[in-house]
C-alpha positions in Angstrom: -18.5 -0.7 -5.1 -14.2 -0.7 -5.4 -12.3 -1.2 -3.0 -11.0 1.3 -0.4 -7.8 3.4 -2.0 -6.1 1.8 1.1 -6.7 -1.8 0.0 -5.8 -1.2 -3.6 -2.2 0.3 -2.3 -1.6 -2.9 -0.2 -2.2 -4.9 -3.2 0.2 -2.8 -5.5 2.7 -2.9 -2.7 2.4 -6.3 -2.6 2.8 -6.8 -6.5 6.1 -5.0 -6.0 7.3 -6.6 -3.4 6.9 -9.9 -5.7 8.4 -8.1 -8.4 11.6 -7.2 -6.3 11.6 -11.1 -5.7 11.4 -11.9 -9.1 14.6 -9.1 -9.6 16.7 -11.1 -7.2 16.4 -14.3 -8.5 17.7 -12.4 -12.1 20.3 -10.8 -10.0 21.8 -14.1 -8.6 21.5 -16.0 -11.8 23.6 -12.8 -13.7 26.1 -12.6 -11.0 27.5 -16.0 -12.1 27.6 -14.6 -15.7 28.1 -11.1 -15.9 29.1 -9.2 -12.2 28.1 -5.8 -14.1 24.7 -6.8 -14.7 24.4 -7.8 -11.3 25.1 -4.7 -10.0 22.5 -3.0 -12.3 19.7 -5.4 -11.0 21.0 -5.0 -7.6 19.6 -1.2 -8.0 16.8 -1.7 -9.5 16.0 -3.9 -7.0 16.4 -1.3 -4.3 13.7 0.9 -6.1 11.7 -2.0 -6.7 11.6 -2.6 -2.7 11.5 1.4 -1.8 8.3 1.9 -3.8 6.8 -0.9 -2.3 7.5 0.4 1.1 6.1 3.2 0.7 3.5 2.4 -1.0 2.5 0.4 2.0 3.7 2.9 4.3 1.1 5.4 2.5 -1.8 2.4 2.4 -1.6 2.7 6.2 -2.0 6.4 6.4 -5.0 6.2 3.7 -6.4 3.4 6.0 -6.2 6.0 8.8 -8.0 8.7 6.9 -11.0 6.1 5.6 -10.9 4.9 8.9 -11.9 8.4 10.4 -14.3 9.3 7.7 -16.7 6.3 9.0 -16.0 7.5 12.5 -17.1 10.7 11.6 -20.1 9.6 9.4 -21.3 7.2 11.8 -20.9 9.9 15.1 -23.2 12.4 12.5 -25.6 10.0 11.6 -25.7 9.0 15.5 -26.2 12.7 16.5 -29.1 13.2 14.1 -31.0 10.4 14.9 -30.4 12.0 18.7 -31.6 15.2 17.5 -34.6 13.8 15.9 -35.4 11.6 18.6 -35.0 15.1 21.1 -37.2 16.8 19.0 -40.2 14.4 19.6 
């Protein structure tokens, strides 16, 4: 069995979110040695960080949704064991 969609977006999220780390440490090493370069990496860095966000912010709505669908499979499977157990 994978993993839920919601746990695979953390985990990307996550990757760029160490990725975006990895980008700032370039970015202060080139800021000594070439200011325009620094600048560049300073906005890649903001996408980096962006995408991360939201792909967390969109793990937690996909948590919500697989969240529900349990809710809602377990309340079915509860009503028709009720309805079999009624029918007896």
């Amino acid at each position: 069995m994978s993993a839920p969609q919601s746990v695979l977006l953390q985990e990307h999220s996550a990757t760029m979110r160490a990725i975006a780390e990895q980008l700032r440490r370039i970015r202060n090493v080139s800021s000594e040695t070439c200011p325009d370069a620094a600048v560049a990496w300073s906005r890649i860095i903001t996408v980096a960080s962006d995408q991360a966000q939201s792909l967390f912010d969109t793990s937690i709505t996909q948590e919500a949704i697989e969240t529900a669908a349990i809710v809602q499979a377990l309340s079915g499977a509860e009503d028709t064991r009720n309805a079999e157990h009624s029918s007896i």
